[in-house]
DOMAR-572827 format. One record per residue (C-alpha): residue number from 1; residue in three letters; x, y, z. Coordinates in Angstrom, 3 decimals. Layout:
N
tiro;torgu;u;v;w
NUM;ALA;X;Y;Z .
...
//
This chain:
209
tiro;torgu;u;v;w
1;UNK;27.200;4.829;0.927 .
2;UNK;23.631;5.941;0.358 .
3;UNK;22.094;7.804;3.328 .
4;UNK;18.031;7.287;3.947 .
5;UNK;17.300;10.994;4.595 .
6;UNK;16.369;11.276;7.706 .
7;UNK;13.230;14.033;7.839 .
8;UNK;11.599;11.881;4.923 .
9;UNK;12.249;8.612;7.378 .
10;UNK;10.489;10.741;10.328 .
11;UNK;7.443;11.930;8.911 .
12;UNK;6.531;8.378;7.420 .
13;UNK;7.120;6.806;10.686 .
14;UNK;4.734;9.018;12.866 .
15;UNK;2.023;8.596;9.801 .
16;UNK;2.585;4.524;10.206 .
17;UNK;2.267;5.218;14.034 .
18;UNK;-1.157;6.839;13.545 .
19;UNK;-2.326;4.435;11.178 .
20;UNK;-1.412;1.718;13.781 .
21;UNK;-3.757;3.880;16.258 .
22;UNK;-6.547;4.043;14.018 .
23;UNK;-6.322;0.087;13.203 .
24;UNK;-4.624;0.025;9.609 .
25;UNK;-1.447;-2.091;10.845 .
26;UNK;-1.830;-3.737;13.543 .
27;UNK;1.333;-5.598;15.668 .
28;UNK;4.004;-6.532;13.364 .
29;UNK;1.838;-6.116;10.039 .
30;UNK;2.220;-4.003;6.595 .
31;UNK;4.708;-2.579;5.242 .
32;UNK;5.989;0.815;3.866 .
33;UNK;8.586;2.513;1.553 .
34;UNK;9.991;5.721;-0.396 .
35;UNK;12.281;5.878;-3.108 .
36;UNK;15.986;7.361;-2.077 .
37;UNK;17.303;7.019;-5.879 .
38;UNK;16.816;5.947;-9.248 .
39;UNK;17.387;2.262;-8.305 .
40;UNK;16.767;2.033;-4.780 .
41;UNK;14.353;2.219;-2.021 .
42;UNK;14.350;2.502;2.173 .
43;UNK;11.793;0.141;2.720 .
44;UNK;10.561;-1.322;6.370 .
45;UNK;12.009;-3.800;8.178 .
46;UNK;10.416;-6.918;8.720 .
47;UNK;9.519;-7.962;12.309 .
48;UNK;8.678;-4.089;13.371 .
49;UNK;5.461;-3.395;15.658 .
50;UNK;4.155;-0.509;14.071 .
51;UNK;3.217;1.297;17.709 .
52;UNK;6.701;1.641;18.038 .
53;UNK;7.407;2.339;14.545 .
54;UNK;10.599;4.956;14.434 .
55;UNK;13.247;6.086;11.094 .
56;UNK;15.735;3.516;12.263 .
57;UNK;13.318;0.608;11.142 .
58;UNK;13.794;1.516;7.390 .
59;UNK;16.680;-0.464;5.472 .
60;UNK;17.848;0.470;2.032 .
61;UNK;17.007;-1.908;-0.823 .
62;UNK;17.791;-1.815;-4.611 .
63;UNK;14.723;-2.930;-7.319 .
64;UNK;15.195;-6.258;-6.703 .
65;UNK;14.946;-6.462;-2.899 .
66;UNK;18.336;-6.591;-2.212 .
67;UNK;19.870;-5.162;0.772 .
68;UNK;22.066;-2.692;0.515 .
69;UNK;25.275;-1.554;2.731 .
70;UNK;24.837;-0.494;5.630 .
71;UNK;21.678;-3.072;6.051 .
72;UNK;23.433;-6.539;5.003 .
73;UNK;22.332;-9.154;6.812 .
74;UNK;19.075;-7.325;7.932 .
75;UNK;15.796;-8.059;6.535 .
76;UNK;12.819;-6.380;4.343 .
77;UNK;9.528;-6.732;4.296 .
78;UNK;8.460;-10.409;3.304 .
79;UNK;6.446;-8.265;0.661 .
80;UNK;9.338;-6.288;-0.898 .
81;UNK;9.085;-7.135;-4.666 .
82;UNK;5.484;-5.466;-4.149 .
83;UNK;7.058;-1.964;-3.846 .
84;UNK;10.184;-2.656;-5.855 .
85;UNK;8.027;-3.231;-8.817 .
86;UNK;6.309;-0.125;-8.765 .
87;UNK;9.525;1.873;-8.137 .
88;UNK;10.452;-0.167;-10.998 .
89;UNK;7.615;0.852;-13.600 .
90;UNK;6.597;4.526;-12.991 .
91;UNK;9.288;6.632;-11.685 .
92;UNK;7.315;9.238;-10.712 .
93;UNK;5.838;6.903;-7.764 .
94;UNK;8.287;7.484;-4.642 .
95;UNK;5.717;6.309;-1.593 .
96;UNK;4.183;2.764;-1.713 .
97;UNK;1.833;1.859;1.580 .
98;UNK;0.006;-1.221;2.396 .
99;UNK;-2.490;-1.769;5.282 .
100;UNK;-4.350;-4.304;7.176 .
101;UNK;-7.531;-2.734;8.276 .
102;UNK;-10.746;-4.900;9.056 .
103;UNK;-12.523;-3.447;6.251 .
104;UNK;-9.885;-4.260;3.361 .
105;UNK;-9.597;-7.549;4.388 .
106;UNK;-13.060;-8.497;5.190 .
107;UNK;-13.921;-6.782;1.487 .
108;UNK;-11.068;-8.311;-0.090 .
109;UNK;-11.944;-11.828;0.457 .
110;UNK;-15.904;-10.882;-0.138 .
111;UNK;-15.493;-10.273;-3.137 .
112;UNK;-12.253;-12.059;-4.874 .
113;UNK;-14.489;-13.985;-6.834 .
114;UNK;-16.108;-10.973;-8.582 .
115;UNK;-11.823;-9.816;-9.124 .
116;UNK;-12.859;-6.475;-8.018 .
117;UNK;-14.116;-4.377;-5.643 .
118;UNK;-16.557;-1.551;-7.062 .
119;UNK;-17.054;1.876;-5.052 .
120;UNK;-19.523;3.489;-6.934 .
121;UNK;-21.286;7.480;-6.267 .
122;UNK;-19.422;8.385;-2.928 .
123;UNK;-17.978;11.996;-2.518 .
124;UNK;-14.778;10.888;-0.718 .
125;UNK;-13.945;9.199;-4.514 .
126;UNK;-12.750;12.614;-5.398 .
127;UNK;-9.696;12.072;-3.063 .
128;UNK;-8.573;10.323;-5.848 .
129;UNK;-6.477;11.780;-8.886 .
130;UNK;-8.624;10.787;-11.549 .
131;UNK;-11.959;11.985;-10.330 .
132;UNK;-13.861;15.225;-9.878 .
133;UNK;-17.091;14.283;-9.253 .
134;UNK;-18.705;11.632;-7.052 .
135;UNK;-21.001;10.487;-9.847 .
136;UNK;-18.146;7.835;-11.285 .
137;UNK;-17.391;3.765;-10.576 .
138;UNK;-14.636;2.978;-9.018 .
139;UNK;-13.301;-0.580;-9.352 .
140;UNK;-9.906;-1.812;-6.664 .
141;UNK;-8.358;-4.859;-8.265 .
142;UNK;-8.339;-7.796;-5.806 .
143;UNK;-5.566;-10.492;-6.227 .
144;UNK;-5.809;-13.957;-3.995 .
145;UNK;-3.425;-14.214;-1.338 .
146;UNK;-0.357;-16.191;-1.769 .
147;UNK;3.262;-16.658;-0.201 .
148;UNK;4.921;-16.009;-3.831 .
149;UNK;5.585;-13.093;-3.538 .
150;UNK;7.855;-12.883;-7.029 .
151;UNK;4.891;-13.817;-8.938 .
152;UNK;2.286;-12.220;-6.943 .
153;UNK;4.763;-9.500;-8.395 .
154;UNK;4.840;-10.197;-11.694 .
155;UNK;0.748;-10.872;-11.668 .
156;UNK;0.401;-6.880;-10.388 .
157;UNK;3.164;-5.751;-12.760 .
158;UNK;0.648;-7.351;-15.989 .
159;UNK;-2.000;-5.145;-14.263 .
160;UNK;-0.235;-2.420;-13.899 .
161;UNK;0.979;-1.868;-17.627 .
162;UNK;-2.236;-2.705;-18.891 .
163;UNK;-4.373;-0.077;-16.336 .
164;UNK;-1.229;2.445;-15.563 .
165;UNK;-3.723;4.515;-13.964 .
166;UNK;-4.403;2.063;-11.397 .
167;UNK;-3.490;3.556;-7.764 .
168;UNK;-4.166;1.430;-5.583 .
169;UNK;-5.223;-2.968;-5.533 .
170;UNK;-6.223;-5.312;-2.729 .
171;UNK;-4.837;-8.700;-2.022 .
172;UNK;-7.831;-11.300;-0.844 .
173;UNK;-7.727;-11.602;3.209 .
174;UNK;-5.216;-9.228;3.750 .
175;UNK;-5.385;-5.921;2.746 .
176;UNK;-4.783;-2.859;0.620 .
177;UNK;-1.821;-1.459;-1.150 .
178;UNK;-1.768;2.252;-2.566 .
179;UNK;0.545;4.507;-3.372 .
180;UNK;1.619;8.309;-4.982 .
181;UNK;4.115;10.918;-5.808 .
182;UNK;4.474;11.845;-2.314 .
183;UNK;3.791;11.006;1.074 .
184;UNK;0.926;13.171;0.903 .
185;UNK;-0.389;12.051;-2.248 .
186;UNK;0.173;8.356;-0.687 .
187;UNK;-2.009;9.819;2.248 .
188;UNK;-4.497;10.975;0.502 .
189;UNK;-5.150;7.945;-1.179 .
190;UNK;-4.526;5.453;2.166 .
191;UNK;-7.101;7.274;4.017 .
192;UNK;-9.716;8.027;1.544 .
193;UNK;-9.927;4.392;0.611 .
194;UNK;-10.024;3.267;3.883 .
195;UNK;-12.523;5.526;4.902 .
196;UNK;-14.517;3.889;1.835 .
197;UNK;-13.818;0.457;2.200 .
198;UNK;-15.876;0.797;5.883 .
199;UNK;-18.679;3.131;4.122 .
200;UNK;-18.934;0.458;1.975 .
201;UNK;-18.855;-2.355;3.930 .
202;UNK;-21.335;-0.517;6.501 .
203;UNK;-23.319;-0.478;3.126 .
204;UNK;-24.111;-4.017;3.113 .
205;UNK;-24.682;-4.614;6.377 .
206;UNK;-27.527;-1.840;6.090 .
207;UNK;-28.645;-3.767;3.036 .
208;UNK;-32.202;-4.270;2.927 .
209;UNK;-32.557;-8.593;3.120 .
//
């Protein structure tokens, strides 16, 4: 029987605690998960109020959202095959994240049409692996909301092996999924964005009219 270890289980629970306290997943919302093995993942359980979030509210999974013993008859994350798809095409991602702030979803529906969000000249960019300067564009891939899941999948997985760079998208109305090597990594790149989807949006309401 596979064993979710239990000090990787802690330290993402207080970090979804304190994202919960700073307004990132709010009630029952979002959902989190790190790889345990080549073909499986402890993921959240659905239903979980993130203030209270503890180690015994992650279930093990396999890649196709499957639970696994001791977990049958328990339930994921409605949003499962979002993580199991990464785990599926990059093995060296082992943290997937996904928030609900005000900012990512307020952005995210802003600017669906336009299929991306562009952060653009902002020093927190460097947060992110594939910068080292602030003078770059940035552009977060927004998808529309939608209760399929399985091809909401599928859509991110085309993405994903076309741009395999890409860390991090935003669904329309809902919010922002990122990811990393790490929980720190997955950190780093959670907090930064954040932090620049309400610069940004700040931005435009500053906007000269």
């Amino acid at each position: 029987m596979s064993i979710i270890p239990k000090e990787t289980a802690e330290q993402l629970a207080q970090l979804i605690r304190a994202w919960n306290a700073k307004g990132f997943s709010p009630a029952t919302s979002t959902n989190y998960s790190f790889r345990v093995g080549a073909d499986r993942l402890a993921i959240s359980k659905s239903g979980r109020d993130k203030s209270q979030f503890s180690a015994q509210d992650f279930m093990l999974v396999d890649l196709k959202g499957r639970a696994l013993p001791p977990f049958e008859g328990e339930r994921s994350s409605a949003e499962t095959l979002l993580h199991t798809v990464l785990y599926e095409e990059n093995e060296a991602i082992n943290v997937v994240v996904h928030t609900h702030s005000i900012y990512g979803t307020l952005l995210s529906d802003y600017y669906l049409k336009q299929g991306n969000l562009q952060l653009s000249q902002y020093e927190l960019l460097k947060a992110l692996p594939q910068f080292d300067s602030h003078e770059v564009d940035f552009e977060l891939p927004i998808f529309p909301n939608t209760q399929d899941i399985e091809q909401l999948s599928e859509d991110f997985r085309q993405l994903y092996l076309a741009q395999p760079a890409t860390i991090a998208y935003l669904i329309a109305g809902h919010g922002l999924y990122t990811w990393g090597k790490s929980i720190a990594e997955a950190k780093r790149h959670l907090e930064a964005l954040e932090f620049l989807l309400e610069v940004h949006y700040k931005k435009l309401l500053l906007a000269p009219r």
